[in-house]
GUBAVO-371605 format. One record per residue (C-alpha): residue number from 0; residue in one letter; x, y, z. Coordinates in steps of 0.05 Angstrom, whole numbers. Each point is the difference from the previous one (the first is absolute). Layout:
R   nr  rest      px      py      pz
R  NUM     A       X       Y       Z
...
end
This chain:
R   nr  rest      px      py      pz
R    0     X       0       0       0
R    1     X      33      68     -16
R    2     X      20      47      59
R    3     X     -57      53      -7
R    4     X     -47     -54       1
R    5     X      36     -37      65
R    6     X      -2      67      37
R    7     X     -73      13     -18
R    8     X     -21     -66      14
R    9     X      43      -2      64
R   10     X     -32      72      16
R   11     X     -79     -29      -5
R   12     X      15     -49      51
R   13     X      37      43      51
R   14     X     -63      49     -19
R   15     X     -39     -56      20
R   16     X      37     -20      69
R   17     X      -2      70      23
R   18     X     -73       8      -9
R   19     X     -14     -70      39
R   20     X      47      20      54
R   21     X     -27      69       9
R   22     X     -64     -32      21
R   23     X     -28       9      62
R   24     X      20     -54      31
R   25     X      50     -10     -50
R   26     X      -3     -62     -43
R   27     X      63     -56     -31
R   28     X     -14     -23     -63
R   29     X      39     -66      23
R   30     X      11     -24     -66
R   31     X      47      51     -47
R   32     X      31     -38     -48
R   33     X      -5     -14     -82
R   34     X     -60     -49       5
R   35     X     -39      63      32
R   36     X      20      52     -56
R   37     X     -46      -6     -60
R   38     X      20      36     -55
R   39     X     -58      43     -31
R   40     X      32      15     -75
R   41     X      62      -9     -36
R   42     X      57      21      43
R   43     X      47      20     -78
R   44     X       7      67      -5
R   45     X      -4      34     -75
R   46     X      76       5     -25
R   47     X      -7      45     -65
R   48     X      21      71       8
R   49     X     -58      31     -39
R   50     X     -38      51      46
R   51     X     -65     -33     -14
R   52     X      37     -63      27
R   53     X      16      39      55
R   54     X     -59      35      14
R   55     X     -29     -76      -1
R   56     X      50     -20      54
R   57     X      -9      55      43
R   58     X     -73     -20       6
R   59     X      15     -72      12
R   60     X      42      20      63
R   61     X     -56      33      27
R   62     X     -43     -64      -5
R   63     X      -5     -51      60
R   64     X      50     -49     -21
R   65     X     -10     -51      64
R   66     X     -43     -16      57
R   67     X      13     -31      65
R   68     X     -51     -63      15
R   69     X     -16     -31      57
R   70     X      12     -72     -20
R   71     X      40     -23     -88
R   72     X      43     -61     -18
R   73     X      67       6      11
R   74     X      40      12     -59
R   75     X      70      -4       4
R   76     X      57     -49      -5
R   77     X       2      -5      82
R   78     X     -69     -26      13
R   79     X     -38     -27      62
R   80     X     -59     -22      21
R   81     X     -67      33     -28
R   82     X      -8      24      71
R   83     X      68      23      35
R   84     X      61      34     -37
R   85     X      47     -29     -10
R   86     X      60       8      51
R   87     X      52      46     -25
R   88     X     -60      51     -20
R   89     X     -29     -12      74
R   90     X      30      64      57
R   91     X      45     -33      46
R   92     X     -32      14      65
R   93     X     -63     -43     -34
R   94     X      50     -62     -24
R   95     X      38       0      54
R   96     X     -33      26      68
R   97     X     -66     -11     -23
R   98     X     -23      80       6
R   99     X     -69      18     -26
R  100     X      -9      28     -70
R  101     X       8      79       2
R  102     X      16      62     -34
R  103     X      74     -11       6
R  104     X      -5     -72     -28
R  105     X     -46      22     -58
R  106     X      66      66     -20
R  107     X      42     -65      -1
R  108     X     -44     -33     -49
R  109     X       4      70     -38
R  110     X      77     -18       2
R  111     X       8     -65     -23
R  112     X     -57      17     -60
R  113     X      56      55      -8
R  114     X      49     -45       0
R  115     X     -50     -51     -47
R  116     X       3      55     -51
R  117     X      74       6      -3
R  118     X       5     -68      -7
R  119     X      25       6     -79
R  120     X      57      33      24
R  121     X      23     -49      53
R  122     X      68     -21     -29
R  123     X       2     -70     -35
R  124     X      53     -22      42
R  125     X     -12     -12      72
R  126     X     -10     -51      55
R  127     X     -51       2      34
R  128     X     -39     -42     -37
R  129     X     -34      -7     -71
R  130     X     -79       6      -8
R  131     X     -17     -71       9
R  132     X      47      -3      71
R  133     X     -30      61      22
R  134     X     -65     -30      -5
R  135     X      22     -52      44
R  136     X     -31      13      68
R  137     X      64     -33      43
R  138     X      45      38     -47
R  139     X     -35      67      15
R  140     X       6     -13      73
R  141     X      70     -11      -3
R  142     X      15      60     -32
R  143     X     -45      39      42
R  144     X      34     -36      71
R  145     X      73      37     -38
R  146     X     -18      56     -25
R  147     X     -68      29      30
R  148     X     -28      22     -65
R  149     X       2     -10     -79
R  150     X      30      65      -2
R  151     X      56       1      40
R  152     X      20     -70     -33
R  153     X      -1      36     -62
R  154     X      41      60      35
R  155     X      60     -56       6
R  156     X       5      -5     -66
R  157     X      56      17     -33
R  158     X     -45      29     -51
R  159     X     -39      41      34
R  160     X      27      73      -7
R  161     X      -9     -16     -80
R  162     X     -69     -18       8
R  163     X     -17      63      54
R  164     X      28      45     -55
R  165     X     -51     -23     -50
R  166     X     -58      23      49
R  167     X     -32      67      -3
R  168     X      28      43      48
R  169     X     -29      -3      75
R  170     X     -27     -76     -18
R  171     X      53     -37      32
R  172     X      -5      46      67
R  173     X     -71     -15      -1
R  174     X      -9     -61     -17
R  175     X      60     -24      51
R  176     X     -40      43      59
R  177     X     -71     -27     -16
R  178     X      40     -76       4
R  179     X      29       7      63
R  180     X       6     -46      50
R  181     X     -26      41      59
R  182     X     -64      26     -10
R  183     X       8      64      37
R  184     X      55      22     -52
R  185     X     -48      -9     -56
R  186     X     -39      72     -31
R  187     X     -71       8       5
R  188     X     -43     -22     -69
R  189     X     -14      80       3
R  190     X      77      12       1
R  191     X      12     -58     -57
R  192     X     -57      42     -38
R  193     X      46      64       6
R  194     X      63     -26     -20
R  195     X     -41     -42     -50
R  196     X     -29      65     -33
R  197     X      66      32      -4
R  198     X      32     -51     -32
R  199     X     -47       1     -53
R  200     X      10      72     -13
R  201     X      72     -12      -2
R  202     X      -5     -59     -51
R  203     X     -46      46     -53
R  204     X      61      62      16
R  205     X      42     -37     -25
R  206     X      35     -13      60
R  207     X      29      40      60
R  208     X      45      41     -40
R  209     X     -58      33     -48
R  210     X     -42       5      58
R  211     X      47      45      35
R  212     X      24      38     -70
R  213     X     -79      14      12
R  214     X       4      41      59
R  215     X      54      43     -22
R  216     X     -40       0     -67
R  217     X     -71      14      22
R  218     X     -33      71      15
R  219     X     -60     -29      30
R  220     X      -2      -3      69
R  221     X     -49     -65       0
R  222     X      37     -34     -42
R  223     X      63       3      39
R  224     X     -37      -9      70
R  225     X     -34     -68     -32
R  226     X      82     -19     -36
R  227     X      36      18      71
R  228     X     -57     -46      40
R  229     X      25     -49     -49
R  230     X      66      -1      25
R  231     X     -13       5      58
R  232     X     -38     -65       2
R  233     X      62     -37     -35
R  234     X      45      26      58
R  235     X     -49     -16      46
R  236     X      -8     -73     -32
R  237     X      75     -11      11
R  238     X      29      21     -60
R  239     X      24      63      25
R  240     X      72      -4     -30
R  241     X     -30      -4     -67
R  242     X     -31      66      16
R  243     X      80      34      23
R  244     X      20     -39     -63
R  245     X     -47      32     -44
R  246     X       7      66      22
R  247     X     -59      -1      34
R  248     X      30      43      64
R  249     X      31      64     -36
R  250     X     -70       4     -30
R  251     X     -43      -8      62
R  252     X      48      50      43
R  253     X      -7      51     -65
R  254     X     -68      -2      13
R  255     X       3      17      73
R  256     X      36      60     -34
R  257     X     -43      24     -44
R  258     X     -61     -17      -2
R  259     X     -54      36      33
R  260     X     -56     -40      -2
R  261     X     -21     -40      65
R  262     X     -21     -57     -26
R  263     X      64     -13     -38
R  264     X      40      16      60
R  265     X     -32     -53      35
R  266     X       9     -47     -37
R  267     X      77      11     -14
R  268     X      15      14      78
R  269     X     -32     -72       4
R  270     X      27     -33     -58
R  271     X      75      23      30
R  272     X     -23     -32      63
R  273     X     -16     -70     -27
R  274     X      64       0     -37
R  275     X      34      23      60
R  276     X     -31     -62      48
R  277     X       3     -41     -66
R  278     X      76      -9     -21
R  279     X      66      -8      43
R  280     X      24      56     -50
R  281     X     -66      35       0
R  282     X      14      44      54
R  283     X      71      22     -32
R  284     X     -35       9     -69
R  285     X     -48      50      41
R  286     X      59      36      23
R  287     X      48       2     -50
R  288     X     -51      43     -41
R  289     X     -18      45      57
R  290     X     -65     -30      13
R  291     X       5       7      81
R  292     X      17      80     -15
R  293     X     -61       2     -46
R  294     X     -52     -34      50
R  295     X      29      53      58
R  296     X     -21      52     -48
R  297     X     -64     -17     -16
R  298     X     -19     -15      61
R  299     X      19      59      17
R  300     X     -39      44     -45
R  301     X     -62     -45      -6
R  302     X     -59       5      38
R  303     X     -39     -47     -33
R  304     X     -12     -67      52
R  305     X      13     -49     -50
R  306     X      59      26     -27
R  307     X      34      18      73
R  308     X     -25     -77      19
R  309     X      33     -27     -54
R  310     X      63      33      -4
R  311     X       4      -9      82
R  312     X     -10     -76     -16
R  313     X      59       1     -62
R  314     X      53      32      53
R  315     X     -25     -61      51
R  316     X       5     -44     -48
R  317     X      74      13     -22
R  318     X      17      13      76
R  319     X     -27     -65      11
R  320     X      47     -29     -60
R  321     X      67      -4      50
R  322     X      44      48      37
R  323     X      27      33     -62
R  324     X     -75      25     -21
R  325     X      -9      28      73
R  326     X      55      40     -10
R  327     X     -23      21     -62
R  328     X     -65      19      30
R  329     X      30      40      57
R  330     X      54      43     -45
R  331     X     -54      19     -42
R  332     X     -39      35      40
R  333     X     -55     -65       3
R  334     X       0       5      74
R  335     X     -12      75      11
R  336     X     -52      -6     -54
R  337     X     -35     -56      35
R  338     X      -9      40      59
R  339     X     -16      56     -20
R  340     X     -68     -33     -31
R  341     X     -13     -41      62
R  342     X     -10      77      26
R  343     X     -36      25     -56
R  344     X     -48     -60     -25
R  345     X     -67     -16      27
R  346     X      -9     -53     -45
R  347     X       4     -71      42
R  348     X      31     -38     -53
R  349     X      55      54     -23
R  350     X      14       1      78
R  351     X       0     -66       5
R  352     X      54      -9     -71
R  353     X      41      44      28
R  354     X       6     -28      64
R  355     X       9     -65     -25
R  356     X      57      28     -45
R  357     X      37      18      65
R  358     X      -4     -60      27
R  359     X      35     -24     -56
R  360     X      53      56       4
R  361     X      18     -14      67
R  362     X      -1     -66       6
R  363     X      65     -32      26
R  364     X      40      62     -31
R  365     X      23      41      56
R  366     X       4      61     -47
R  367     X     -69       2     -28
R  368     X     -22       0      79
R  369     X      37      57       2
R  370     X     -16      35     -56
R  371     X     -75     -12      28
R  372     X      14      36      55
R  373     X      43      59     -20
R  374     X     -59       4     -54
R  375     X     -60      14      63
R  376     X     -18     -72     -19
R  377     X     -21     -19      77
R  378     X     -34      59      17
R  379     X     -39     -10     -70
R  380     X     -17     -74      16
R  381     X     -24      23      74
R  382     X     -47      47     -28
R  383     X     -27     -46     -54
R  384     X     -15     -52      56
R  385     X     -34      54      40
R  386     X     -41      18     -46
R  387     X     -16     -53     -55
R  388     X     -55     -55      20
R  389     X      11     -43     -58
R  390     X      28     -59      28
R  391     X      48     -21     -68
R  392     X      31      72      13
R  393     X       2     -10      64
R  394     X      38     -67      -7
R  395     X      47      14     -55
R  396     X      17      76      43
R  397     X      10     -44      66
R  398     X      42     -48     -38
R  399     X      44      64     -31
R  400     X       6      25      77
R  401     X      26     -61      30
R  402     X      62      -9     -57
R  403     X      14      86      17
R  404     X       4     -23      65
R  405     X      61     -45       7
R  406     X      31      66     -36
R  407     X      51      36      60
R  408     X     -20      68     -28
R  409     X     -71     -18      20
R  410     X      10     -11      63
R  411     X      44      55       3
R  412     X     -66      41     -20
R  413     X     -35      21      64
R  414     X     -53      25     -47
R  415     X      -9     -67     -35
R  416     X      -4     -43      60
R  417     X     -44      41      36
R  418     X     -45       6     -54
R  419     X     -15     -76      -2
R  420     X      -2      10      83
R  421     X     -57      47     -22
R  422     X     -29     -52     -42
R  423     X     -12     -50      57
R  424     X     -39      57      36
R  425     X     -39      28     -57
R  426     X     -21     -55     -37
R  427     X     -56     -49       8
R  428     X       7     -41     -64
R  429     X      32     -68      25
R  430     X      50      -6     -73
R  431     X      24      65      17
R  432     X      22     -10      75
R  433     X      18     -68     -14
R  434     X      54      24     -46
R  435     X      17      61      44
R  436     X      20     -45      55
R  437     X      30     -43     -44
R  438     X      45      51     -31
R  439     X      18      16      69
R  440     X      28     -69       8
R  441     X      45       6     -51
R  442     X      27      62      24
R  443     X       8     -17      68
R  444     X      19     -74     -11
R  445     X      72     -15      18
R  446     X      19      70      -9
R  447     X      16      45      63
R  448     X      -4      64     -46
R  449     X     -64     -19     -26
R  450     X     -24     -30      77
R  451     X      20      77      24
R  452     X     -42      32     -52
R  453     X     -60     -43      13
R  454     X       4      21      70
R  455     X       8      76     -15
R  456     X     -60       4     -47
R  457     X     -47     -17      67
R  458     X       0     -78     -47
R  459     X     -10     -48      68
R  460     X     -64      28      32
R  461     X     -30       9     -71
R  462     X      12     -76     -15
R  463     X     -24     -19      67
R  464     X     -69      43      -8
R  465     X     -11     -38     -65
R  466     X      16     -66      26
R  467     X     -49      23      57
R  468     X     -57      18     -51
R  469     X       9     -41     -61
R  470     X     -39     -61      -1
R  471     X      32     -22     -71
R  472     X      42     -62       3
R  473     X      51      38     -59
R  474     X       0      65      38
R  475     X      21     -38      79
R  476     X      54     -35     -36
R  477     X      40      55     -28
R  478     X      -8      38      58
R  479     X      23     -54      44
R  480     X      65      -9     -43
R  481     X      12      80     -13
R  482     X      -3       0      92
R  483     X      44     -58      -5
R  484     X      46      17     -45
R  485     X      15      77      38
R  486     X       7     -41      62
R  487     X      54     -45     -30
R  488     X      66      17      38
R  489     X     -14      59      16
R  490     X      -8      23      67
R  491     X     -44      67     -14
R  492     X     -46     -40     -45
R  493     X     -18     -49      53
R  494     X     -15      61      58
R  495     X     -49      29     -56
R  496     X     -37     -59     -14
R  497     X     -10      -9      73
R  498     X     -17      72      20
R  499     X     -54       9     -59
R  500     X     -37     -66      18
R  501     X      30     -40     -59
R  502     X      22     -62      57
R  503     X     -76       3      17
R  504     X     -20       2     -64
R  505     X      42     -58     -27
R  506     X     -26     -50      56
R  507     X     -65      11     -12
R  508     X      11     -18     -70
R  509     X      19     -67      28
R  510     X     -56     -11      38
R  511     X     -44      18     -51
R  512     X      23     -24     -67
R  513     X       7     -68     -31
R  514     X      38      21     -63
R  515     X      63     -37       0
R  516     X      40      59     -38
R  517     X     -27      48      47
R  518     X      20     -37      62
R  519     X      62      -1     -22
R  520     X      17      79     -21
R  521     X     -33      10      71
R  522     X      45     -51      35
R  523     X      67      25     -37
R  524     X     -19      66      22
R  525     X      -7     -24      74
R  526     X      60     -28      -9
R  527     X      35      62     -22
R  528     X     -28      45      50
R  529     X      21     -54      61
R  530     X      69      -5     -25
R  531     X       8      73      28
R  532     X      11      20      68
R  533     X     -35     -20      64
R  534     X     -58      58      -7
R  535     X     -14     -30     -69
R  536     X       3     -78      34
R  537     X     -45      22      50
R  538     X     -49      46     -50
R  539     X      -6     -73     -37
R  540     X     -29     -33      70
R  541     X     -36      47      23
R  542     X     -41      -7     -70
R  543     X     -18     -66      15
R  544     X      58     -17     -57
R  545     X      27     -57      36
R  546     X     -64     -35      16
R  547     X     -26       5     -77
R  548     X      78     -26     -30
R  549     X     -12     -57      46
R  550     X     -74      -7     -30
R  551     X      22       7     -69
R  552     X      59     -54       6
R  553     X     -59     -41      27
R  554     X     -45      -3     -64
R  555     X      36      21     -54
R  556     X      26     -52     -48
R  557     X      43      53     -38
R  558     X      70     -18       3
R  559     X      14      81     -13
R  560     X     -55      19      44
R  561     X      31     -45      55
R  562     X      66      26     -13
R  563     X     -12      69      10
R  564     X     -47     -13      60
R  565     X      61     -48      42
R  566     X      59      53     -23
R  567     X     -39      57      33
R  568     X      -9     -34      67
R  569     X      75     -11      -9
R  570     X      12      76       4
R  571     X     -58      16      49
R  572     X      41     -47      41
R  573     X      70      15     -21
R  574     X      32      43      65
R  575     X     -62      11      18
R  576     X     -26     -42      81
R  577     X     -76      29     -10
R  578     X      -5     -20     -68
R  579     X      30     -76      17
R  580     X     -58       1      62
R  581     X     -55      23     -52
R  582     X      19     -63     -52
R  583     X      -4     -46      58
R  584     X     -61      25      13
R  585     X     -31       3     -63
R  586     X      18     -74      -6
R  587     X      60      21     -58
R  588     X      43     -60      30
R  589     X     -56     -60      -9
R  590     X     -17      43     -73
R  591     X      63       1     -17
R  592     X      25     -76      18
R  593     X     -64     -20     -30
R  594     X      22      40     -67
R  595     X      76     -39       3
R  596     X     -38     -63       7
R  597     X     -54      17     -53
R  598     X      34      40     -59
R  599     X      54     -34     -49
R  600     X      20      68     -26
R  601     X      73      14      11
end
């Protein structure tokens, strides 16, 4: 069958998997192979070069060429039964751990009918098997228990880059995604459909190189918004370095330049991003033709939502590429831009892009941390929080403030830390002071500088009034940890927990709670603040902390839970003859001989 007629045929189906899947509930076809493909017409296209030829073929593409039935004989030279596939067509997690038919198993049938249709270009010399052994049910199996799939047996091959070359470009990437052996790495019959679509477009061009002579070529702005989705869709579909090859990047980051209309903006700030997530080189190609500069600048001067989403998204996306394309992000200017539309935006998801994007700036890169915060990035993300209710904002802004704060020059910020403080006070959305207290764990965690300004920025008694009012599970835990983790070692850390109430606080969390992760933030921090001096040993039993450790070793059959429970009776105890009297008392010696006798955990 010639190519435009594959990809059209291929493109019905995946038309037809998407609609079936976007049901409500969704619904697997179950059964995507040849047999189930009937052909409606004759899939030749017309070959003369006369325009009334051509005129005729232009109408024939626009027929229905295929439909996708529910039940059809199978037709091809690996047949099964009339009523199962046959095994190498059949989704792994079906064959082998006996999963349900689903939407992932019916894109790998889209695959391997893929894979069907390039079948003619298979070379002639290979070994897995000829026709007849492939039929062969034992056979199959065999090569299935080695390999996993048809596909990656024909991926051995030595002839396999001659036959990838022969594809149209973007099949292979598809078809090798929609056949993979986990089902969670497989695309989405919609996303198939997209790439599907674009590959089509790119087959009638002429290919990638006369689709992108287009853009430079074309003065309409629709036509180079629909030829730039295009490409964006074949990067996306994992041919991005056909894309860079093509010149397909110098074109895209011209348009950032020059054009002027939204739409086509867009879609280039997006089509850079896909080739930037989609190629190890995609990110370098983005560079190398100034692409980062050119998304800084038009996010800069936009105010259009879509346009500032997208390009906030591109500059994530090549951030996100490796530490090269942070630091590409942060000497252009990416991070100050950022910012600066976290401050001026009101739209949720261009807030929540450009949060997102700083994540990805910062994230184990010491310098993009501090570029965040020399830029006003915490004070930015504190405000969002405060203000924002939706709760993806909220999330991707919480996540952004707890990579800023392992940063030193945020917790060298009095400003920044005691505007999260503030946080815990003001707010009474449980995402945001869940990830307030939680970014004050990082910056107090192991870190005397970071414990000190904590405690300066009034940070203990506003964690222990929200352990003392928060009734949310999330919320008690991160508080719990952030009291803990100030206490840790630190001798002024432990007298505030105890004079604002935290000790108090922290036992009745014992008493009260049966989560096993909370128990344990609650016990650690017991343990912390006991490990201090005798007024912070004795703050623990006059709390009633000794009596509910010895509970908690009692009934808890968490080794962690346990572990912090026994280590702080060690340090209530430790130098301390009233805290040795109050274990006895509470029955810690028969708990904690029963725990030796009970508990095989080192």
């Amino acid at each position: 069958m010639p190519w435009p007629c594959a990809l059209q045929l291929l493109t019905e189906v995946a038309a037809a998997l998407a609609a079936l899947h976007g049901l409500q509930p969704p619904v697997a076809h179950c059964a995507v192979h040849a047999g189930t493909v009937h052909l409606l017409r004759d899939p030749q296209p017309v070959t003369s070069e006369q325009p009334q030829a051509q005129q005729q073929q232009q109408q024939q593409q626009q027929e229905q060429l295929a439909q996708l039935s529910w039940v059809g004989p199978w037709r091809h030279a690996v047949s099964g039964t009339s009523n199962l596939c046959h095994p190498l067509l059949t989704a792994p997690e079906v064959l082998q751990q006996g999963a349900p038919f689903s939407a992932a198993t019916d894109v790998f049938g889209l695959g391997m009918l893929m894979l069907q249709l390039a079948a003619c270009w298979v070379p002639a010399e290979h070994d897995i098997g000829s026709a007849e052994q492939l039929s062969d049910l034992q056979h199959s199996l065999q090569l299935l228990d080695q390999h996993g799939t048809l596909l990656a047996a024909l991926e051995q091959q030595q002839q396999w880059d001659a036959w990838q070359h022969q594809l149209p470009e973007g099949y292979w990437q598809l078809m090798s995604s929609c056949c993979s052996s986990s089902a969670g790495d497989r695309p989405s019959a919609a996303a198939a459909l997209e790439s599907l679509r674009a590959m089509r477009v790119v087959q009638s061009a002429g290919g990638l190189a006369a689709l992108v002579q287009r853009i430079h070529n074309s003065t309409d702005p629709a036509e180079k918004q629909e030829v730039v989705s295009v490409l964006r869709n074949v990067a996306g579909s994992g041919d991005a370095a056909a894309v860079c090859y093509h010149g397909g990047v110098a074109a895209l980051v011209q348009l950032l330049r020059s054009s002027e209309d939204a739409a086509v903006q867009e879609a280039a700030a997006r089509a850079v991003a896909s080739v930037a997530k989609g190629a190890a080189a995609g990110w370098a190609a983005v560079c190398d033709a100034g692409g980062v500069a050119a998304l800084v600048q038009l996010m800069g001067s936009s105010t259009n939502p879509a346009v500032q989403r997208a390009t906030a998204w591109a500059l994530g996306s090549v951030a996100d590429s490796c530490v090269a394309g942070q630091a590409e992000v942060c000497d252009a200017g990416g991070v100050v831009a950022l910012v600066e539309l976290l401050n001026s935006s009101t739209d949720a998801a261009v807030q929540r892009t450009a949060a997102g994007a700083l994540v990805d700036v910062q994230c184990d890169y010491a310098a993009g941390q501090a570029a965040v915060c020399d830029a006003g990035g915490v004070t930015a993300l504190v405000q969002l929080l405060g203000s924002c209710r939706d709760a993806e904002v909220q999330r991707e802004a919480g996540w952004a403030l707890r990579t800023v704060a392992a940063c030193k020059a945020a917790k060298c910020d009095a400003g920044s830390i005691a505007a999260v403080v503030q946080l815990l006070s003001s707010s009474t959305d449980t995402i945001v002071q869940q990830e307030a207290a939680w970014a004050l764990v990082i910056v107090a965690e192991g870190d005397p500088a970071g414990q000190a300004a904590v405690l300066n920025a009034g940070g203990v008694p506003a964690l222990v009034q929200l352990l003392c009012r928060s009734t949310e599970t999330a919320v008690q835990r991160e508080a719990a940890r952030a009291l803990g983790s100030i206490a840790e070692g630190n001798a002024t850390g432990q007298a505030a927990v105890c004079d604002a109430g935290g000790v108090r606080a922290l036992v009745q969390l014992l008493n009260s709670s049966t989560d096993t992760v909370l128990q344990q933030e609650a016990a650690a921090a017991l343990r912390n603040v006991a490990d201090g001096d005798a007024a912070c040993k004795a703050a623990v039993c006059n709390a009633g902390g000794v009596k509910a450790l010895v509970q908690l070793l009692g009934y808890s059959t968490d080794a962690a839970v346990q572990q912090e429970a026994a280590w702080a009776l060690v340090n209530v105890q430790c130098d301390y003859t009233a805290g040795q009297a109050a274990v006895c008392d509470a029955g810690g010696v028969t708990a904690l001989v029963q725990l030796l006798g009970s508990c095989g955990d080192a």
